[in-house]
DRENNUDREN-282148 format. One record per residue: x, y, z of N, C-alpha, C in turn; residue in three letters. Coordinates in steps of 0.2 Angstrom, whole numbers, plus 5000, padded with zeros to 4 digits. Each point is the difference from the previous one (the first is absolute). Layout:
XYZXYZXYZala
...
//
This chain:
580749156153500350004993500650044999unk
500649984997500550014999500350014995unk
500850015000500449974994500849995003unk
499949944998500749945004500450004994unk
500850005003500449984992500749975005unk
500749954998500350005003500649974995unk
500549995004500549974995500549945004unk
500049944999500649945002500350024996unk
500749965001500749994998500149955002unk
500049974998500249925003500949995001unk
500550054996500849995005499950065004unk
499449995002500350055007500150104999unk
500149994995500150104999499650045002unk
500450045001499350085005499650014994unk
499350015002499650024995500050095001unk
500050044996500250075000499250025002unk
500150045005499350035002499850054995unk
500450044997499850064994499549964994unk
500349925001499449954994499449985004unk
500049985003499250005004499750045000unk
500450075001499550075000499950014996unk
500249984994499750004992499449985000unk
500149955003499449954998499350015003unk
500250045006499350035003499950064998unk
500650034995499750084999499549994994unk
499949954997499549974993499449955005unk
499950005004499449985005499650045005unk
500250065000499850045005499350025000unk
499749984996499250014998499949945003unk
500249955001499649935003500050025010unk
500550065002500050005007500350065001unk
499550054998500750075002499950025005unk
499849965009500150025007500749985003unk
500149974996500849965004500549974994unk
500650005004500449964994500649955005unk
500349954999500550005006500549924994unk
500550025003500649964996500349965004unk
499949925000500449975004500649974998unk
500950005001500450004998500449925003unk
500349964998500649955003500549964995unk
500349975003500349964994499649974994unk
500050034994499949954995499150014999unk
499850045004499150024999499850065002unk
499650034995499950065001498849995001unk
500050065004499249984998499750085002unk
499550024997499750044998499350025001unk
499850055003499249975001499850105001unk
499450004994499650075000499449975003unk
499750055005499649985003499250055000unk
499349964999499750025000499449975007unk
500050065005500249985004498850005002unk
499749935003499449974998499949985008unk
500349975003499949965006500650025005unk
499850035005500750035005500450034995unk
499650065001500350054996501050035003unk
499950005007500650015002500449974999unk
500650015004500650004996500249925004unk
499849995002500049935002500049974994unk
499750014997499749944992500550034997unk
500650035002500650014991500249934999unk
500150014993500649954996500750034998unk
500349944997499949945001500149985010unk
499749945001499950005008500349935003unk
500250015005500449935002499749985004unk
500449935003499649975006500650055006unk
499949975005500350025008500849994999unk
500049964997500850005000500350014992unk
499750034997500450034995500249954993unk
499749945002500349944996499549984993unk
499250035001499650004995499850074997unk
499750004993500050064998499749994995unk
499350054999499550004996499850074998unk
499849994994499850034994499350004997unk
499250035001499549985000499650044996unk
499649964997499750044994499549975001unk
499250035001499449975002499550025008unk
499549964999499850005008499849915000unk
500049995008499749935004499550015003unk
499449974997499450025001499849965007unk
500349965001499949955008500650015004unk
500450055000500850015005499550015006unk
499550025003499750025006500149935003unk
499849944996499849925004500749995000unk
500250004995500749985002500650035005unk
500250055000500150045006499849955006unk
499250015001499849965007500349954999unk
500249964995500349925002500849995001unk
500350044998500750045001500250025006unk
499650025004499950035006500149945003unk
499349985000500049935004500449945000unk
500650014995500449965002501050034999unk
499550065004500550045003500550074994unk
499850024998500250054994499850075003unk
500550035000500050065002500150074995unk
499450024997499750074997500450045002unk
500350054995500350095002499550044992unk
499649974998499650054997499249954999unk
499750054995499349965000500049994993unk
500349994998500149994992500049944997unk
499749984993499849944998500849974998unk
500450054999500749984996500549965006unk
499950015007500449965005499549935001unk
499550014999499749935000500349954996unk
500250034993500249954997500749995001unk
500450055002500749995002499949935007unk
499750025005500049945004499849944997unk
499350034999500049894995500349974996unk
500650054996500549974998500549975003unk
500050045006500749965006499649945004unk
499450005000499549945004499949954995unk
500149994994499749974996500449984995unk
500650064997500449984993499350034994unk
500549974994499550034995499349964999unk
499849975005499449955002499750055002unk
499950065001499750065003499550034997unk
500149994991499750034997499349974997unk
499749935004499749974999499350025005unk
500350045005499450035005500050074996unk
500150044998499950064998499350024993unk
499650025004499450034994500150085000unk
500250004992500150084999500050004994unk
500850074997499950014997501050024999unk
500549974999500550015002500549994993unk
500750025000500749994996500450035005unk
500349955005500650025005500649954999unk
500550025001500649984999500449995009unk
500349955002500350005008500649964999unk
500550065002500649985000500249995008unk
500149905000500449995005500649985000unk
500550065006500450014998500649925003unk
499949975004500249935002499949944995unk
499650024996499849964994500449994994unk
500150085001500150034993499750004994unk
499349985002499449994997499750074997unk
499450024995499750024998499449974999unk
499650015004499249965000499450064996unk
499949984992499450034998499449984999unk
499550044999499449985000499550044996unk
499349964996499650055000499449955000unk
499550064999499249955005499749964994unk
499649995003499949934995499550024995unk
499950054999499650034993500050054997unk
500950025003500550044995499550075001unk
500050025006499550084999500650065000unk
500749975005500650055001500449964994unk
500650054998500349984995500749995002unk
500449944996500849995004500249994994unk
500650054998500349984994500950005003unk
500349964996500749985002500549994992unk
500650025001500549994996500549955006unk
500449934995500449975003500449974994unk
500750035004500349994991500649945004unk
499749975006500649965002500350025004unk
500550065002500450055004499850045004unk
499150044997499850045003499250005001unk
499450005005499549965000499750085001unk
499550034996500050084999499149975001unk
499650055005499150004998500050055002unk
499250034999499750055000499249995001unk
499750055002499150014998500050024993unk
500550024997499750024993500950004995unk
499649984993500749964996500450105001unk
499750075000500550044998500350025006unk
500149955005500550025007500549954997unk
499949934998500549974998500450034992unk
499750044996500650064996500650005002unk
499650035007500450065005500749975002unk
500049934999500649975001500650014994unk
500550005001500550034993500049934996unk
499949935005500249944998499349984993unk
499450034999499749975001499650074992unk
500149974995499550054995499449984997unk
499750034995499449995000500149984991unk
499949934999500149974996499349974998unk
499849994993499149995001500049944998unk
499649935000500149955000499149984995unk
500249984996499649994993499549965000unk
500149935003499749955001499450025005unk
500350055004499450015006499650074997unk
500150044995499950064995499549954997unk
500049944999499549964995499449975004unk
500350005005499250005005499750045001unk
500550095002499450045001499750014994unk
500050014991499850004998499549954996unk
499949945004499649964999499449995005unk
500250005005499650005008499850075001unk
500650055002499950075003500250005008unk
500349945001500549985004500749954999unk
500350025004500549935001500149955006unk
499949954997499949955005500349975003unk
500249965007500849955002500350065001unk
500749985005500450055003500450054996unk
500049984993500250054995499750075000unk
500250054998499950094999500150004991unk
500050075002500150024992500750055000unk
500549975006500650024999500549935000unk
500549974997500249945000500249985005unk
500450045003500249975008499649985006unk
499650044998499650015008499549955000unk
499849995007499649935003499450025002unk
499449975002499750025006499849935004unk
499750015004499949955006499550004997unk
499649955000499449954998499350025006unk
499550024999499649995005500049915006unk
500050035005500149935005500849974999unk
500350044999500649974997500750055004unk
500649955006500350035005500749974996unk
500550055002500949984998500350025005unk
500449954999500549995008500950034996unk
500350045001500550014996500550015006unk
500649944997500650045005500749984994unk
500549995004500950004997499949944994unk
499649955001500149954995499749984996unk
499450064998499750014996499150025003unk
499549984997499250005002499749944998unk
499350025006499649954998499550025000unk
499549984995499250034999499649954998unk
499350005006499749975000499450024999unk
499249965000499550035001499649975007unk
499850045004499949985006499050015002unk
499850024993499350005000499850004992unk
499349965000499749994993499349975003unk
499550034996499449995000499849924996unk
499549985003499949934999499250004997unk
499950004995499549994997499549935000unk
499849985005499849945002499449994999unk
499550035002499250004999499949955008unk
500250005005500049945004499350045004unk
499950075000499450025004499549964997unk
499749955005499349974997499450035006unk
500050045002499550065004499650014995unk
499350015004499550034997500050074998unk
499750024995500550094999499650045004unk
499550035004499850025007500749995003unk
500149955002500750005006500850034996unk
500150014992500450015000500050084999unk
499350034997500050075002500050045004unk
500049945007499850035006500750005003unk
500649944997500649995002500350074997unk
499950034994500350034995499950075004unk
499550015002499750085002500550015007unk
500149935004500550035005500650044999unk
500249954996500449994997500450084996unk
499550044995500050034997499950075008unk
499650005004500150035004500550035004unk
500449935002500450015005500850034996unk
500049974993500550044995500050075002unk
499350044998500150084998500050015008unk
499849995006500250015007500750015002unk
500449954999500449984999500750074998unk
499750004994500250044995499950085001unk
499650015003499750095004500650005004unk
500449975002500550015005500850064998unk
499950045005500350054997500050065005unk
500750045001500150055006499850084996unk
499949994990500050074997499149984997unk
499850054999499450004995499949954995unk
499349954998500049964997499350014995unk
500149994995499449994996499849964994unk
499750004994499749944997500050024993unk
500349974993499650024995499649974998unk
499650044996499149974999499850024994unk
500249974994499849984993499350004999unk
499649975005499349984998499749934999unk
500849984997500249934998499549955008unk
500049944999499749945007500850005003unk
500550014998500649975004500050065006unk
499950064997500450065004499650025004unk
499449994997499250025004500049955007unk
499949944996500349965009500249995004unk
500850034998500450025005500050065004unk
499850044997499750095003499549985005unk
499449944997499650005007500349955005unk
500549954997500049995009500450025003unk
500650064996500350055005499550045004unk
499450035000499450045000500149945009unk
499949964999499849955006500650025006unk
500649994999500650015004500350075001unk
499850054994500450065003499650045002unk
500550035004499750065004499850054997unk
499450055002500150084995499949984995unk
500150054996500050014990500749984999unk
499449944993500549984996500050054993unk
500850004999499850014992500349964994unk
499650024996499949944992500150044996unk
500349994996500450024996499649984993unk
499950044995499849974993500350054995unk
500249964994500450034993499350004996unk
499850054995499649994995500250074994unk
499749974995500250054993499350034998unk
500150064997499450034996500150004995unk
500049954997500049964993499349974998unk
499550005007499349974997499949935004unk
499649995000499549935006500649964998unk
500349974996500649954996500649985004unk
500150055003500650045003499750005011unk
499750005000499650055006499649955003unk
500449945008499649985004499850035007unk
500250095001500050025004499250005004unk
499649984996499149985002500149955006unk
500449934998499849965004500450025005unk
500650034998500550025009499650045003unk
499750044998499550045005499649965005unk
499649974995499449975002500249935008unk
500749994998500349945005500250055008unk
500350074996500150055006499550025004unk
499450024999499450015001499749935005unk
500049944996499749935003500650005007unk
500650015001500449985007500150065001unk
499950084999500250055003500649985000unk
500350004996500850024998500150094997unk
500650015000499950104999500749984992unk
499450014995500349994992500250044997unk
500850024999500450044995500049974997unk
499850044994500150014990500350024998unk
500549954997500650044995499749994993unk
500250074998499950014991500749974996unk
500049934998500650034997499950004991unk
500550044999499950014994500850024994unk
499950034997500950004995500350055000unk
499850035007500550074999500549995004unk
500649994999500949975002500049934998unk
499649984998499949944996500749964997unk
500450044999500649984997500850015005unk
499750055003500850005004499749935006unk
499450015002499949945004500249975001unk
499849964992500449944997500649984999unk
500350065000500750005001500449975008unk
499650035002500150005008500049935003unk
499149964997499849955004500549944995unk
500550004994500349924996500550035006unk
500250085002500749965004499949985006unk
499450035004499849965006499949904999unk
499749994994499749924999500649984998unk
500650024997500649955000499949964994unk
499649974997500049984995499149994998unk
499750034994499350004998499749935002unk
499350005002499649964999499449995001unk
499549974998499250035001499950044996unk
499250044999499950044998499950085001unk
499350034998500350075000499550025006unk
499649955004499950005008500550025004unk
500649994997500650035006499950074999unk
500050054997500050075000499250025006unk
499549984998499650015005500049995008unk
500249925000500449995006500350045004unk
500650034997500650045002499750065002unk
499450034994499850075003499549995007unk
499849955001499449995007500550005004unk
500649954999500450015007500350085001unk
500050014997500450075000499550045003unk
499449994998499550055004499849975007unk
500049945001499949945009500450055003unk
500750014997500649995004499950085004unk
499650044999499850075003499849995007unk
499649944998499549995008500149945004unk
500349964995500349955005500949964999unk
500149965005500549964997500049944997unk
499449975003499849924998499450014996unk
500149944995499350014997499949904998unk
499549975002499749954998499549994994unk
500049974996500050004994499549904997unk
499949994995499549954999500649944992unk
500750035003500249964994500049925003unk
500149964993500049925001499149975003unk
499650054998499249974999500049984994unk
500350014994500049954994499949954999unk
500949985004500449954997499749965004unk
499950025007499949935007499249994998unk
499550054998499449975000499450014995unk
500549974995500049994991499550064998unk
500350074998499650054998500050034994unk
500649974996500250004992499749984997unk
499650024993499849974996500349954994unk
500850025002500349934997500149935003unk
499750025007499949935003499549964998unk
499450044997499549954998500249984993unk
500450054997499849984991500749955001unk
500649995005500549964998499949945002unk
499350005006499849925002499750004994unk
499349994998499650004998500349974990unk
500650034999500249974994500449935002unk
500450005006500449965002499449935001unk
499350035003499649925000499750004993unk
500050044995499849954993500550004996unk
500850015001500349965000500349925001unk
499650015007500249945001499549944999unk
499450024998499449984998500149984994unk
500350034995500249994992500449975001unk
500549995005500749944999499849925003unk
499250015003499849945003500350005009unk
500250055002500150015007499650025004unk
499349984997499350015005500150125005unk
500049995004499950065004500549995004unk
500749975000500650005002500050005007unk
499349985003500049985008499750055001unk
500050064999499650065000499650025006unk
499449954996499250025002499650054998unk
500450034995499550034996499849974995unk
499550034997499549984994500350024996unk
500149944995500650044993499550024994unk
499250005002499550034996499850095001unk
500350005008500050065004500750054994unk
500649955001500550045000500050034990unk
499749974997499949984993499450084996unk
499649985006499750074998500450075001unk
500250005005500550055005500550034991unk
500349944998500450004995499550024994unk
499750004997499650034994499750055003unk
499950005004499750085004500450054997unk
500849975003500450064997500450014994unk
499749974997500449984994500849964999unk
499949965004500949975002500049924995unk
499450024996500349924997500549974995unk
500250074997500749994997500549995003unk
500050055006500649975006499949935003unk
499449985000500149945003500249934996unk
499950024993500349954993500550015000unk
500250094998500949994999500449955007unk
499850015007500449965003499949944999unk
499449954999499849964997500549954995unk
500150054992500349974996500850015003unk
500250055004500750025000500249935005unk
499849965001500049975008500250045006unk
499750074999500150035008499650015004unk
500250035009499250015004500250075000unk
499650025004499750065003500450035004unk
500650045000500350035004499949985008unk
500350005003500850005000500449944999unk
499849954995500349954996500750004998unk
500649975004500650044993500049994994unk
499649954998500250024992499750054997unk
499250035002499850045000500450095000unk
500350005006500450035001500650024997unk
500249954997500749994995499550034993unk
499649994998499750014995499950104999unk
499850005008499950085000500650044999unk
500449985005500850024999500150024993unk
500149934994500150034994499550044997unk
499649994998499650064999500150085003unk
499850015007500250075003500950034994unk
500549945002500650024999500050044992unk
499749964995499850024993499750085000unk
499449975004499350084999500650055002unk
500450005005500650065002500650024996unk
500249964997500550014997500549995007unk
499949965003500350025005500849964998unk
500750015004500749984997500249925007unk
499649954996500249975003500149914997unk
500549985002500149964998499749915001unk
500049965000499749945000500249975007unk
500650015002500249995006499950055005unk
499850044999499850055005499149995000unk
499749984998499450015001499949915002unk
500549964999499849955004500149995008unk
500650065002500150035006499650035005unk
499550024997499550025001499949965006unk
499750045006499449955006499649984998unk
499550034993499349984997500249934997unk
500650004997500149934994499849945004unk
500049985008500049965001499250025004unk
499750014999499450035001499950025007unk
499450025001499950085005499949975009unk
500049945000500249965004500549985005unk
500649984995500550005002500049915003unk
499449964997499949934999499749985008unk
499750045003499950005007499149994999unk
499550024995499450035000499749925002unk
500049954995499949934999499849995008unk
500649995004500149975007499450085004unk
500050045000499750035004499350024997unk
499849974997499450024998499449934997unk
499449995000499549935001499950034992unk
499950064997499450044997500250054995unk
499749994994500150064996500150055002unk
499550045005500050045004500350025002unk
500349965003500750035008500749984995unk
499849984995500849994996499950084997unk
499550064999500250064998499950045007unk
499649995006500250045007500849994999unk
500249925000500750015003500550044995unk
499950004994500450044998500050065001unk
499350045000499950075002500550025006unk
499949945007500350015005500850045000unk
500249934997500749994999500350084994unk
499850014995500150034996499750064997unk
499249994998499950085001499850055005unk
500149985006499750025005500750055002unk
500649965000500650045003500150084996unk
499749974993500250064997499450075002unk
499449985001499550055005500250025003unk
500649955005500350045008500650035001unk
500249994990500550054999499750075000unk
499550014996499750055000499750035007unk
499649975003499850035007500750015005unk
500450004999500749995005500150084998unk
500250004992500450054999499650054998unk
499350004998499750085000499750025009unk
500149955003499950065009500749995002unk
500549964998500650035003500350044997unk
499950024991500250095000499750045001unk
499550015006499650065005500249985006unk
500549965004500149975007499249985003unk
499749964995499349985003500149925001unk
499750005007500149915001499349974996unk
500049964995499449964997499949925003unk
499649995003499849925001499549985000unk
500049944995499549954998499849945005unk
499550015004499849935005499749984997unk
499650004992499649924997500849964998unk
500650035003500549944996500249985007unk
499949985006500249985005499949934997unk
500649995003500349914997499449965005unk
499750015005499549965004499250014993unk
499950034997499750014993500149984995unk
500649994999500249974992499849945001unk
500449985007500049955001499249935002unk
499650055004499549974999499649994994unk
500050064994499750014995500249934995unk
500849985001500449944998499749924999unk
499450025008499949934999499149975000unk
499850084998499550004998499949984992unk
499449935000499849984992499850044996unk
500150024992500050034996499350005001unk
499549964999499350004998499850075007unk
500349995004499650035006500250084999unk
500650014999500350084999499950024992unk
499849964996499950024993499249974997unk
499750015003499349954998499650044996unk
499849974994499750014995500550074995unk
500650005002500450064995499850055003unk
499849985008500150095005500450015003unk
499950074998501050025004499950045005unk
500449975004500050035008499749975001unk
499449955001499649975001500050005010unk
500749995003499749995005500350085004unk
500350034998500050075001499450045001unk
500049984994499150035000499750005007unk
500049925003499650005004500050015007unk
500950015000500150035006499850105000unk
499950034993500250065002499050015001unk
499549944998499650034999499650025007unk
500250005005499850035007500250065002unk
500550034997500550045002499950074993unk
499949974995500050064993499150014997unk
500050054998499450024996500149934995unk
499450004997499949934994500250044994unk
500150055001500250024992500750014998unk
500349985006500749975000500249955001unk
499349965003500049915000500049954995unk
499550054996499949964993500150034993unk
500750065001500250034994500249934996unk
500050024994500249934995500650064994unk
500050055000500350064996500850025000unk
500449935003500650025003500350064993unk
500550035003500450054998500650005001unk
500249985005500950025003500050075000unk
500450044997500250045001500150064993unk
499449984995500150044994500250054997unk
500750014999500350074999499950004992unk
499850064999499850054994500650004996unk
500549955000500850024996499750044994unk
499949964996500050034995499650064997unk
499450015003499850075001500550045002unk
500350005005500450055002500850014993unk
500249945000500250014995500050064994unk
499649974997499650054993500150065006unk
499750045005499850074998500950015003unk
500649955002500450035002500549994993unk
499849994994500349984995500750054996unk
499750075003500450054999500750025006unk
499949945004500750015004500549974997unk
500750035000500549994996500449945004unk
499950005006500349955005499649935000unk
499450004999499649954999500149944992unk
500050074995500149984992500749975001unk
500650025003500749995002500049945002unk
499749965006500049965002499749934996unk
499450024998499749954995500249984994unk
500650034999500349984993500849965001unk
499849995007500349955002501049984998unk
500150074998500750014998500649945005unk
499950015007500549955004499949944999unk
499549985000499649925001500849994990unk
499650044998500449964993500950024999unk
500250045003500850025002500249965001unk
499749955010500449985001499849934998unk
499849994994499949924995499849955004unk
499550045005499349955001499649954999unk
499950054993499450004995500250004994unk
499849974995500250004994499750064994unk
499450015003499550054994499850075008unk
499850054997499350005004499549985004unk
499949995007499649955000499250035000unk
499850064999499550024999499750034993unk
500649974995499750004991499549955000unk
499450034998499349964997499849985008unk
499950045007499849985004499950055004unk
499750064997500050075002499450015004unk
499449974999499249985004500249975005unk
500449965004500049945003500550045006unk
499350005006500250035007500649965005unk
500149935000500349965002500849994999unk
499850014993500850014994500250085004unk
499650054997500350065002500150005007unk
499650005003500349985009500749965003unk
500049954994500649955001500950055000unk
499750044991500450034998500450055005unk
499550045001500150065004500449995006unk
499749945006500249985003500949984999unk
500049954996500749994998500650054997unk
499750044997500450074997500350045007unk
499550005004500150055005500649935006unk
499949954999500449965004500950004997unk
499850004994500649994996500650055001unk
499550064998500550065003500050025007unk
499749975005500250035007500449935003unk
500149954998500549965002500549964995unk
499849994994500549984997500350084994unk
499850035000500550054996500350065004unk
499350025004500450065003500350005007unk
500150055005500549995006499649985003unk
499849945004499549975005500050055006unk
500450005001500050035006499850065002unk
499950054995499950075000499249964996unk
499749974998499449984998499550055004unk
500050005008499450015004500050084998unk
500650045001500250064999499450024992unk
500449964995499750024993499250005000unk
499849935001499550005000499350015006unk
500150005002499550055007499850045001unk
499150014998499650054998500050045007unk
500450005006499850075004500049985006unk
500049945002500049965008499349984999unk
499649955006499449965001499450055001unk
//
């Protein structure tokens, strides 16, 4: 894991090495073993190194081929460079390090940007060929690394993170409203837009070819929601278990210290034990919990999973003391808010991993791939007596629209299910549905924007992107695929940048694209039967974990106490400062306060707080001394 940044020119001008250095002096938390500048006509490239796989200096970046004519920039690891090397070899390719990053340098010279089609990882690299005068980028196909870019036509500017592109003189920090209306309605933004107006980012599965006459951006991977597995489920559980194994194997690969966090949760718990199977010696697992009370507190079950695999279990306490400069610390680490107030506890566990190991494997994308949301059920379930009430039968289904009907009165949703009803809308992620919430959110905020900015929005045209229809058979997989596409990336913003502000490498093997992808083509009835989530999770983990991990039904995530802590920190003058949200309304964001008459409401004040402290560390005050101000004392 790294942080890559560079700069084209497209008439050819020297790019100034003192601006690259800029751009890695605001990255050095993502690699602070190495740093190296590579300089020529008209491209500049930059690379801090966080050094996982051939630690020696064999592995610096940025790294050329043999004759000096390619040149790459890498951010990530290739979880299969061993096989491919061997095949590289054998049609004659000649190794000077052991590194996954020359792997990809040759198969780009064996292959072109067709190369990117053999690689299982976890990547965002940039390869300037210099005969080309090409820029070949790339990120992996489930967006776990991040690639953001500014292109004003002249100058073709990226980075691992938007505050290296500041660092450019060309390039400032302008907030963009439209995308300010989704994170306030979602708690993300979604499509290649940010919440600064210029800036880009690469799309999960999604590669850009940049040279003198412009760029081209395509998508070079997408998940295909077919249901075409017609296997008995025996054989798909037994397909899935390889499967799930040979990821975390796969994934233990590594030249520094590796360990696991272990929530308690089924995602984290499963993968801790089939690391227990591959690694060598003591593993450690890592767990975040609060003494706020049972509510708060799954450190029971992480115990009990360390104990079942002999794994060696750190407990971290976290709780509200620096609570506030934290937070300071971690809006200018994340670049722009998102999510919720789980990223604070996140950040503290890696921060305490980061003691004993450098790697840490982790249980995200068990959700979204193997339906573990409770708004999976409640948003099928209204969606089939919707479609019941309009005379669309079970919409192909195969569920029982008597099943989903109770499901729906169970939880009290039958005025949601009329209001959509009478309004002629469906069930999220519907655009009109979505256009619906847009105005609304816009309203509840006072937010300052106008009717052509909220139709700019990526949501106006819904959460799709008009793609879901063709890749999905099924209610079901029309909200997987969203999750996929959409709110998954922004979890992986989160995982990306609270262990890359402690230089900790974080990887998720339940998001191995050999995964998604088989989960892809697995029938709804078979992976969601009778409204059970993880259903076939479950079955894989049930060999391998205690049953009290196999059949918890009590999900939690990551329950942070905000507003406990709040209240007893009531009397801090920095906290009351913040929440009164003075910037957000200066710089006429906002039209009211947006936390009058929403004082109670954890989500609102989490939104708030977060954007207050955004406003003032990129759009009003000196970005650039930002880490300096705000930075409770190092990791």
């Amino acid at each position: 894991m790294c942080g890559i940044a560079g700069i084209f020119r497209r008439d050819g001008a020297a790019v100034d090495d003192a601006e690259v250095a800029r751009m890695l002096r605001v990255l050095v938390h993502r690699g602070p073993d190495d740093e190296g500048i590579y300089l020529a006509e008209g491209i500049g490239l930059g690379h801090r190194r966080l050094s996982i796989i051939d630690v020696s200096a064999a592995g610096h970046q940025p790294m050329s081929n043999a004759a000096g004519t390619t040149w790459i920039t890498y951010n990530g690891e290739l979880y299969n460079h061993r096989e491919l090397r061997l095949e590289l070899e054998r049609s004659g390719c000649r190794f000077r390090s052991q590194s996954d990053t020359e792997v990809i340098l040759q198969s780009y010279e064996r292959l072109g940007t067709d190369c990117i089609h053999q690689f299982n990882g976890m990547f965002a690299f940039a390869i300037w060929d210099a005969q080309r005068r090409s820029l070949f980028c790339a990120r992996d196909r489930i967006g776990i690394k991040p690639f953001y870019y500014v292109d004003d036509g002249r100058q073709f500017v990226f980075a691992s993170e938007v505050k290296a592109l500041l660092a450019v003189a060309a390039v400032s920090a302008e907030p963009d409203v439209g995308s300010l209306l989704d994170y306030l309605t979602f708690a993300y933004v979604r499509g290649e837009r940010t919440l600064f107006r210029r800036v880009r980012k690469l799309l999960p599965g999604e590669m850009l070819v940049v040279c003198e006459r412009g760029s081209a951006r395509s998508l070079y991977w997408d998940a295909t929601f077919d249901e075409s597995d017609k296997r008995p489920e025996p054989e798909i559980v037994e397909e899935l278990t390889t499967l799930m194994d040979d990821a975390v194997r796969r994934q233990l690969q590594a030249d520094v210290p590796v360990g696991t966090h272990l929530s308690g949760g089924l995602d984290s718990s499963l993968v801790t034990g089939l690391a227990m199977r591959h690694h060598p010696g003591r593993l450690f697992s890592f767990n975040g919990r609060f003494a706020e009370g049972p509510d708060y507190d799954e450190s029971r079950y992480a115990r009990a999973v360390a104990r079942h695999v002999n794994a060696e279990l750190m407990d971290v306490l976290v709780d509200e003391k620096n609570f506030v400069p934290h937070m300071a610390h971690l809006v200018w680490h994340m670049d722009e808010p998102t999510a919720g107030p789980g990223l604070y506890p996140q950040f503290m566990v890696c921060r305490a991993a980061r003691t004993h190991v450098k790697v840490a494997l982790g249980g995200q994308g068990g959700d979204e791939i193997f339906v573990g949301y409770p708004r999976h059920r409640d948003d099928l379930c209204m969606g089939l007596v919707l479609s019941a009430l309009r005379g669309w039968g079970n919409a192909g289904s195969g569920y029982a629209v008597r099943d989903a009907l109770i499901n729906v009165v169970r939880r009290g949703q039958e005025r949601s299910v009329l209001s959509l009803l009478f309004r002629g809308l469906e069930p999220l992620p519907s655009p009109r549905a979505i256009r619906h919430l847009l105005q609304r959110s816009a309203t509840s905020w006072g937010l300052a924007v106008d009717d052509a900015e909220m139709l700019s929005s990526p949501f106006a045209s819904g959460l799709d992107g008009g793609r879901t229809p063709e890749k999905s058979k099924s209610l079901l997989n029309g909200l997987l695929y969203h999750d996929l596409k959409h709110y998954l990336p922004s979890l992986l913003h989160v995982e990306d940048r609270t262990s890359m502000a402690v230089s900790l490498e974080s990887r998720v093997p339940l998001l191995d694209h050999r995964i998604v992808e088989f989960m892809a083509r697995v029938p709804s009835l078979v992976k969601f039967p009778a409204f059970r989530f993880k259903h076939l999770l479950r079955q894989v983990a049930t060999p391998i974990l205690p049953e009290l991990i196999t059949q918890r039904n009590d999900k939690k995530g990551f329950p942070t106490p905000l507003m406990l802590w709040l209240r007893r920190l009531r009397s801090d003058r920095t906290l009351t400062d913040l929440l009164s949200a003075r910037s957000l309304q200066r710089t006429g964001l906002f039209r009211r306060d947006p936390l009058v008459g929403h004082e109670g409401d954890m989500w609102r004040t989490w939104t708030v707080l977060n954007l207050e402290l955004w406003c003032r560390v990129f759009l009003e005050g000196s970005w650039a001394a930002a880490e300096t101000c705000v930075h409770p004392g190092g990791p």
